[in-house]
C-alpha positions in Angstrom: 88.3 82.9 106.9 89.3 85.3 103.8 90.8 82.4 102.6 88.2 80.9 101.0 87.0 84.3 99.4 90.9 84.4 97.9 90.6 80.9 96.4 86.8 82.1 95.1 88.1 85.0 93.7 91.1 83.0 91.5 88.8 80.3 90.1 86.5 83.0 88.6 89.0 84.7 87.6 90.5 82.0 86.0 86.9 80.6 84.7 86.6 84.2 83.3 89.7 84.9 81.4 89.8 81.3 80.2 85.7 81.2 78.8 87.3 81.1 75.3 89.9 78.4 75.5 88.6 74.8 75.3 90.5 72.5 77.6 91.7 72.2 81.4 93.8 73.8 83.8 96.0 71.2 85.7 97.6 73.2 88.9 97.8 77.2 89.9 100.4 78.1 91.6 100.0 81.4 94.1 102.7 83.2 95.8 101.9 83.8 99.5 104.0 86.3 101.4 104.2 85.6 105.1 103.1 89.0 105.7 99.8 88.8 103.8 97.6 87.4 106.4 96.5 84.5 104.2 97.1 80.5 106.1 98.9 78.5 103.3 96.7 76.0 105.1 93.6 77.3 105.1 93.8 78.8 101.2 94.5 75.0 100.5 91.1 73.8 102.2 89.5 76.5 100.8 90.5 75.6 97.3 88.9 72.3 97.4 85.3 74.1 98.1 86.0 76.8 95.1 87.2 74.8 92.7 84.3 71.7 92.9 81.9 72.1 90.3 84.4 74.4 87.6 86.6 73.6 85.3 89.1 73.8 87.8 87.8 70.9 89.6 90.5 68.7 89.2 93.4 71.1 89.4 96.1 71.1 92.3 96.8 74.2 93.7 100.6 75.6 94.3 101.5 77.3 97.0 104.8 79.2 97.4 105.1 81.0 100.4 107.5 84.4 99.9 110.1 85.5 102.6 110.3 89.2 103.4 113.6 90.6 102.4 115.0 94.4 103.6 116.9 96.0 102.4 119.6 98.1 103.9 120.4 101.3 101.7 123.1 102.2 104.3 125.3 98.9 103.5 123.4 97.9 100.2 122.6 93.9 101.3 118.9 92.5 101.8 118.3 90.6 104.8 115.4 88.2 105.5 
């Protein structure tokens, strides 16, 4: 389950670039594309364990899961 390695990685990352800013964070949103291999589901389960115990501990977290769009240089349209 990378999952919860993903939603490890963004709380310290987020702990990290926020050390100097007093306050809280109250949602992070992340962008999922279907063809990442991350489980909306899963990241959202897994966000509950990373966050506990931070100052993220009470913030939601976002997901927005991305479509896949080609495009077709031959006729110039994207397709999903």
């Amino acid at each position: 389950m990378h999952e919860l390695s993903i939603a490890t990685q963004i709380v310290e990352t987020l702990e990290t670039e926020l050390s100097s800013t007093p306050g809280r964070i109250d949602s992070v949103q992340v962008d999922v594309g279907v063809l990442s291999g991350v489980v909306p589901d899963a990241l959202a389960f897994a966000w509950d364990a990373a966050r506990s115990g931070t100052r993220l501990a009470e913030a939601s977290l976002r997901i927005r899961e991305i479509d896949v769009v080609v495009h077709c240089p031959a006729c110039g349209t994207d397709h999903e």
